[in-house]
C-alpha positions in Angstrom: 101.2 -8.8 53.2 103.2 -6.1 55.0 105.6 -8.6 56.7 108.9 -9.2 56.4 109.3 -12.9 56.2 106.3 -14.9 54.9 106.2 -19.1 55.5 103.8 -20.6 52.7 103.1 -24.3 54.8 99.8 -24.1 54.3 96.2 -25.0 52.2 93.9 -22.5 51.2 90.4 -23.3 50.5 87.3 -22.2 48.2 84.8 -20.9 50.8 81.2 -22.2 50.2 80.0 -18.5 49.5 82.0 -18.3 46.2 80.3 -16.0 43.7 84.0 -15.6 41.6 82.8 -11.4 41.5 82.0 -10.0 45.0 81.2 -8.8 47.5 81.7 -12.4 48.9 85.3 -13.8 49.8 86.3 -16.5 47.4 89.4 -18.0 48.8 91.2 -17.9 51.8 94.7 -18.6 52.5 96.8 -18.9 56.1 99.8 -17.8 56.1 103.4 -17.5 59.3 105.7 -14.6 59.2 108.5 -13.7 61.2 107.0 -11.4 64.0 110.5 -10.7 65.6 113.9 -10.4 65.2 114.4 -13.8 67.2 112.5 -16.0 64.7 109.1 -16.0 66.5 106.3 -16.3 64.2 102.6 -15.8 63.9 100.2 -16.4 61.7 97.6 -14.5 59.5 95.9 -15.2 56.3 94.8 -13.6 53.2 91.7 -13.5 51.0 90.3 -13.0 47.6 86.9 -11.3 46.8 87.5 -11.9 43.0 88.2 -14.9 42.5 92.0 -14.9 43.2 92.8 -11.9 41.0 93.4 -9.5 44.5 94.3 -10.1 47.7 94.0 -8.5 50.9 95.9 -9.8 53.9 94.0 -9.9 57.3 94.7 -7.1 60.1 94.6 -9.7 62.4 98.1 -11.2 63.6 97.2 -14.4 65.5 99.5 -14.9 68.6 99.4 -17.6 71.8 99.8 -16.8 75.3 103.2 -18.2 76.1 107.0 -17.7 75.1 108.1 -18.8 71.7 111.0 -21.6 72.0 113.6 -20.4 70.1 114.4 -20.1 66.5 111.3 -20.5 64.5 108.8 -20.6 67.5 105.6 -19.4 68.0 102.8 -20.3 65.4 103.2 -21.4 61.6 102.5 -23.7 59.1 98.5 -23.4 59.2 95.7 -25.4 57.5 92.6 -24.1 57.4 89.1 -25.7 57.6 85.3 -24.4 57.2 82.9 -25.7 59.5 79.2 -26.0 58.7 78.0 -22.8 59.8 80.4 -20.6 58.2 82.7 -20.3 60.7 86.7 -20.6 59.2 89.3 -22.9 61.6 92.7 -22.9 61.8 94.9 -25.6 63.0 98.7 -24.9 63.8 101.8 -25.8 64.3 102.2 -24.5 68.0 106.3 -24.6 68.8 105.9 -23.3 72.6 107.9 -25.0 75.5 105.0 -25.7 77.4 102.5 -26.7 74.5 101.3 -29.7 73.9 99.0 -29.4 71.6 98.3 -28.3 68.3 96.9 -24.4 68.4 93.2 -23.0 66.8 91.8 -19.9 66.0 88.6 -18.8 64.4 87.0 -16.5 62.1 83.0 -15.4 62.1 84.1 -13.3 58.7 85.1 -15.5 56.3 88.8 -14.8 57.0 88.5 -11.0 57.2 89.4 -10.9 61.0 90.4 -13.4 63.4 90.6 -14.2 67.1 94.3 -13.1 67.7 94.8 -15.3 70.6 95.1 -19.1 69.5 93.9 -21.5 72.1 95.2 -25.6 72.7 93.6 -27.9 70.3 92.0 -31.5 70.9 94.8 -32.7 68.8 97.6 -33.3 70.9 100.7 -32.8 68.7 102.7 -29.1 69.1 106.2 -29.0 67.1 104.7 -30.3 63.5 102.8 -29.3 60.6 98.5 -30.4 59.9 97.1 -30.7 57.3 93.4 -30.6 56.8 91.0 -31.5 53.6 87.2 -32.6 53.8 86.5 -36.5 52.0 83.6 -38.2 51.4 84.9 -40.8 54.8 81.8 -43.3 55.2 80.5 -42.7 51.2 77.4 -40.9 52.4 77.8 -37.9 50.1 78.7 -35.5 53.2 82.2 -34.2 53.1 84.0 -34.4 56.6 87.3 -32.9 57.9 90.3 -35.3 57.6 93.5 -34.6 59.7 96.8 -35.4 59.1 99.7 -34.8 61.0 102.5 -36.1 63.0 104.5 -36.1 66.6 101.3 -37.3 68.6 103.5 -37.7 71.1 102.7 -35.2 73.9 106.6 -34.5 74.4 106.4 -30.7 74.4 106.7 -27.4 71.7 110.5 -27.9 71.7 110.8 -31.3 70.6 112.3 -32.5 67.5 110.6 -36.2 67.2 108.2 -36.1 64.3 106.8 -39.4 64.2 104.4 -41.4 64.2 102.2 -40.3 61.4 98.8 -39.9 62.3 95.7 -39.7 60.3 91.9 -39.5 62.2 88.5 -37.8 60.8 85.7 -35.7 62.1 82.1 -35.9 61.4 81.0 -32.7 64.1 82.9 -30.0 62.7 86.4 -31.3 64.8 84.9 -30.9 68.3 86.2 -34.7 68.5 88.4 -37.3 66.5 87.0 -40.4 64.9 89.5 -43.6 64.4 92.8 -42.0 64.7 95.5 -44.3 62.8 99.2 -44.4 63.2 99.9 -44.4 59.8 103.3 -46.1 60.5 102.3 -48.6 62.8 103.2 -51.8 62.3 105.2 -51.3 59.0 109.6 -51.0 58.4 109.0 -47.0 59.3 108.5 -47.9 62.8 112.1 -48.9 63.2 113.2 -45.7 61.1 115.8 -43.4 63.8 114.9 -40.7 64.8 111.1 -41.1 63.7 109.8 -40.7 67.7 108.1 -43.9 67.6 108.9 -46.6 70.3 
């Protein structure tokens, strides 16, 4: 990739153009690195027109607008969704003093570039890892985004509380959040130390 320290938290996904030969891209997977010699990190992401067997790393280095909060800060641990027109998201850990949010950026190339400044999210979490996969939610046949993640707790990029668990789904290509679920309400976890649920 060209960087010096590469952080793997992440899903890659199949892109619905797959033709396994090129010219299309196949795969695409995020990736953090260390941007600076203070820990700060960004995030990029690589991609495969053969069906895995090469990979080229994006030119793009995605950054946000604020300060990183210390060791580790910035952006990492991606997950990566398409939406229905193409168009690849990311959703990422966002560890900013002033964030409160989890951070997006898109691509209109199928990973080849990317918008290099990440914006807020609608998912209010900043200091912990997503994760994003598309399920069959309501049995219809049609595959939506599914988000889990944790820290929904609007407390800030520099805090440590990782709990609750959260889980929610979107049916319009996550412009909006359908039955988000604390995962550990109302079981033992929720009187776990240290877990950031009250």
């Amino acid at each position: 990739t060209g960087h010096t320290y590469n952080v793997t938290y992440a899903n890659g996904i199949k892109l619905s153009i797959f033709d396994g030969e090129g010219p299309n891209v196949d795969y695409v997977w995020p990736y953090a690195f260390q941007a600076a010699s203070n820990g700060t990190f960004q995030v990029s992401a690589a991609y495969t027109t053969d069906g895995g067997k090469t990979w080229t790393s994006s030119k793009s280095c995605i950054d946000y607008s604020l300060a990183a909060s210390g060791h580790e800060g910035g952006l990492s641990e991606p997950t990566i969704t398409e939406l229905s027109d193409g168009t690849l998201k990311l959703f990422m850990r966002c560890q900013y003093g002033e964030s409160y949010a989890l951070a997006v950026s898109t691509s209109d190339d199928h990973g080849v570039t990317w918008n290099e400044l990440a914006v807020a999210s609608n998912v209010a979490s900043s200091n912990t890892a997503p994760t994003l996969s598309k399920h069959d939610v309501d049995g219809d046949g049609v595959k939506e985004d599914v988000l889990v993640w944790s820290g929904n707790n609007l407390l800030g990029g520099t805090a440590r509380a990782r709990g609750p668990l959260n889980i929610a789904w979107s049916d319009d290509d996550t412009a909006t959040w359908n039955q988000k679920l604390n995962l550990f309400h109302g079981t033992p976890l929720c009187a776990v130390p240290g877990n950031g649920v009250q």
